[in-house]
N, C-alpha and C positions, 0 to 999 in steps of 0.2 A: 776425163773426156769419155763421154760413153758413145761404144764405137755397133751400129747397128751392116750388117753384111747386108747388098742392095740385091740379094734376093730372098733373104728373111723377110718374113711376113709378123710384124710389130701391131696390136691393136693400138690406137690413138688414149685407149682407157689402161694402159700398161703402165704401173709406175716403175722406172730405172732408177737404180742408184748410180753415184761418182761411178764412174770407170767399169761400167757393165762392158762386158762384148756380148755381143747374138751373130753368131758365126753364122755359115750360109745355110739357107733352106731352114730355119729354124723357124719355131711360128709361137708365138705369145699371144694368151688371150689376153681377155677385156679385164676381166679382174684378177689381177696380177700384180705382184710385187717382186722385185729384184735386189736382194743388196749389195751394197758396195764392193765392186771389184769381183764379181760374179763372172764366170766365165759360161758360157751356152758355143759348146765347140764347132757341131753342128746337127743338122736334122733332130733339132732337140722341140719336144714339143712341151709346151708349159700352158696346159688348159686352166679355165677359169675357177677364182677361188682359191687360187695357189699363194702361199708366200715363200720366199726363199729368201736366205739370212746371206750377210755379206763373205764374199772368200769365197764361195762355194766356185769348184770346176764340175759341168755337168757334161756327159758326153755324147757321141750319136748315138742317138735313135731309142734314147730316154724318151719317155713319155710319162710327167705329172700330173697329177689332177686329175685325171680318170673316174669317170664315174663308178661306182663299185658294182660288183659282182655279184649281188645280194638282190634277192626276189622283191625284199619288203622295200627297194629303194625307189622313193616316187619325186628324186627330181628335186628334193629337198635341198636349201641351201646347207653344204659343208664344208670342210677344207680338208687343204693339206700344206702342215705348217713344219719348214724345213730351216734346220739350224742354222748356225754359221760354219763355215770351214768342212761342208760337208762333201766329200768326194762321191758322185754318181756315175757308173763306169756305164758301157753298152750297153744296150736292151733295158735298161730296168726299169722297171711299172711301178706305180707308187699311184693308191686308189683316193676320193677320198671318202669321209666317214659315212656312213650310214644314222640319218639321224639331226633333227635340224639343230644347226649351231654346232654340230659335233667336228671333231678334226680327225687326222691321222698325223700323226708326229714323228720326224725324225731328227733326233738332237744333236746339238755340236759336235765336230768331228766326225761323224759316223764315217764309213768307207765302205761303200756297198758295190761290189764288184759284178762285173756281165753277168745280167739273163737276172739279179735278183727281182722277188715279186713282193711289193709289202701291201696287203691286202688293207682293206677298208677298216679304218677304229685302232690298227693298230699304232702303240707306242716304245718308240726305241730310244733310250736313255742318251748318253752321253758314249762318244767313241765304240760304239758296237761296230762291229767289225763282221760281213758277209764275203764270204767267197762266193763264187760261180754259183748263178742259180739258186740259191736259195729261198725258199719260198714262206712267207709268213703269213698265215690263214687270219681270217679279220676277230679284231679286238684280242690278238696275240700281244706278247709284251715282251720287252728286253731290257735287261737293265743295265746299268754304265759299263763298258765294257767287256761286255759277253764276246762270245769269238764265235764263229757258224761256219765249218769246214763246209765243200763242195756239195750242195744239193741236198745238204740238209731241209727235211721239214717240218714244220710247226706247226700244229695244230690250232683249230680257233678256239678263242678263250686261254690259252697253255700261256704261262709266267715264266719265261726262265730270267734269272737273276744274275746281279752283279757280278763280275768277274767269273760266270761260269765259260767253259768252253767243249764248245757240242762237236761231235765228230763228224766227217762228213759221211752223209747219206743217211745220216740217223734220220728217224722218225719220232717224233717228242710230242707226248699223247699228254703228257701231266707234267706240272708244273716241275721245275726242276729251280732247286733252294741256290742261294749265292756259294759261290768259290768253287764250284763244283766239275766233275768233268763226267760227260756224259758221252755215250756212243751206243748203236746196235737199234735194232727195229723189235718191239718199242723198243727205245732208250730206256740205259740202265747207269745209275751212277759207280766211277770209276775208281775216282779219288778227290785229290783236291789240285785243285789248276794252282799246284806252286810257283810254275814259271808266272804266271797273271799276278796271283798275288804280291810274288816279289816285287816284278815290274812297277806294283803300284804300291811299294814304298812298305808292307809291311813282312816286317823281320821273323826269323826260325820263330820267333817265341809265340809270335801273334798266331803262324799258319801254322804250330805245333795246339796252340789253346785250342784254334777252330778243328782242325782234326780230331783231339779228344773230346771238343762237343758233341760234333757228330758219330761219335765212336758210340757214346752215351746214348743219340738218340735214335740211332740205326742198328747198334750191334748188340745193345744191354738184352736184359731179361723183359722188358716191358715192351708190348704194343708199341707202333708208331704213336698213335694220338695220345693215348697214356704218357708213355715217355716226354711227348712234347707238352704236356700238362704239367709234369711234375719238375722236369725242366724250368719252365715258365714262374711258375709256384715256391721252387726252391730259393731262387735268386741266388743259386750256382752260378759262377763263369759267365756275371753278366754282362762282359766288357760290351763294346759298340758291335763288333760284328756275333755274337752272339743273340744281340737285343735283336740284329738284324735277321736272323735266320728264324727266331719266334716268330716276330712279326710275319714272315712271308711265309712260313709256314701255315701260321692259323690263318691266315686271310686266305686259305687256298680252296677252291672251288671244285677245281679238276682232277683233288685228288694230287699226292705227290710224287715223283717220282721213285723208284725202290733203286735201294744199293745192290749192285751184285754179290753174289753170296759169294763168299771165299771157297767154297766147297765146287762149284761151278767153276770159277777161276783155275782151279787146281794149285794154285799159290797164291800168298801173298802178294798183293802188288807193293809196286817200288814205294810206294802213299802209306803203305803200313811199317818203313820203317823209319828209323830215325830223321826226324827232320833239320836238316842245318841251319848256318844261318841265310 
């Protein structure tokens, strides 16, 4: 039973799934979709062009569908197309693309906590995960499972990858590769997000290979691009997440992000030494 609060404001053009609620004060446009068992708690606003996947609780004083922030946008028809099971906490803005036909995406699971901003184009993978504030500049990306400590920022265009986890109030100017942990203004990489990788099932041996990849491709005798040429070329250590950090590598636009120098650090970090299981 889909239950509407009788001072929500519902367009007649709104489709609801089984078992929506639209808690009080919440306003739904015309082109709209809700799925199944979708919660809208209250003062939630879902502008037109929106879809939203079923499970989702969304909270006060969200605002979807937004028209974007962007000079070159003339009113063009786009969206913003949101998973299933995606949790959207107070305040957060969610734009949508710039560009007809285009979307901005946030994928199953995600859990975007008060005041985040996901700007126009961008796309966020599967279970990413925002703290407070967080703000993602347009045609920004994340990929399954990244983490974004407290006011963290993203640059437009900037890729950060699978299972990385960014520190809060960094600033992340360049693309930054899978597994990775990042913090500092700019952003500089850490080590390797072992708790992440664990969590998602792969063993000392896996996040021992990928650490010596990127030992190879950050700390050897060779240039970045070099390294990652010869790398590529050699069909060394080309397990799955290897093949993956190629890949997101070369596709890179904005430039990658740089490891900190152990000389700066003034030690080893805990990532340089032995890895368990």
């Amino acid at each position: 039973m889909t239950r509407v609060h009788p001072t929500a404001i519902v367009s007649p053009g709104a489709e609801l799934g089984e078992g929506v609620t639209v808690g009080p004060y919440c306003i739904v446009g015309d082109r709209v979709k809700i799925g199944d068992q979708t919660v809208l708690e209250s003062f939630v606003t879902v502008l037109d062009f929106t879809e939203i996947g079923p499970g989702c609780r969304i909270t006060q004083n969200a605002v979807l569908g937004g028209e974007p922030q962007d000079v070159s946008f003339k009113g063009e028809e786009s969206r913003v197309r949101i998973g299933a099971g995606v949790i959207i906490r107070e305040n957060v803005t969610i734009h949508r693309g710039v560009g007809e036909g285009t979307s901005t995406v946030v994928g199953d699971g995600c859990f975007l906590m008060e005041g985040v901003h996901i700007g126009h184009n961008v796309v966020l993978g599967r279970n990413v995960v925002m703290a407070n504030k967080v703000g993602m500049a347009g045609f920004s990306e994340a990929g399954d499972g990244a983490v974004f400590g407290g006011m963290a920022g993203v640059h437009q265009f900037v890729r950060v990858g699978k299972l990385c986890m960014i520190g809060g109030l960094s600033k992340i100017v360049k693309d930054v590769p899978p597994f990775l942990t990042v913090d500092g203004h700019p952003g500089e990489i850490y080590g390797l997000n072992k708790v992440g990788m664990r969590r998602a099932g792969y063993d000392g041996a896996a996040r021992a290979a990928v650490k010596s990849f990127y030992d190879r491709l950050f700390r050897g005798d060779l240039p970045f691009r070099q390294a990652l040429s010869a790398l590529a070329s050699s069909g060394e250590g080309q397990e799955a997440a290897a093949r993956e950090i190629i890949e997101f590598c070369s596709g890179s636009s904005r430039g990658v992000t740089l490891w900190r120098s152990r000389r700066r650090q003034g030690e080893e970090t805990a990532d340089d030494q032995a890895t368990g299981p």
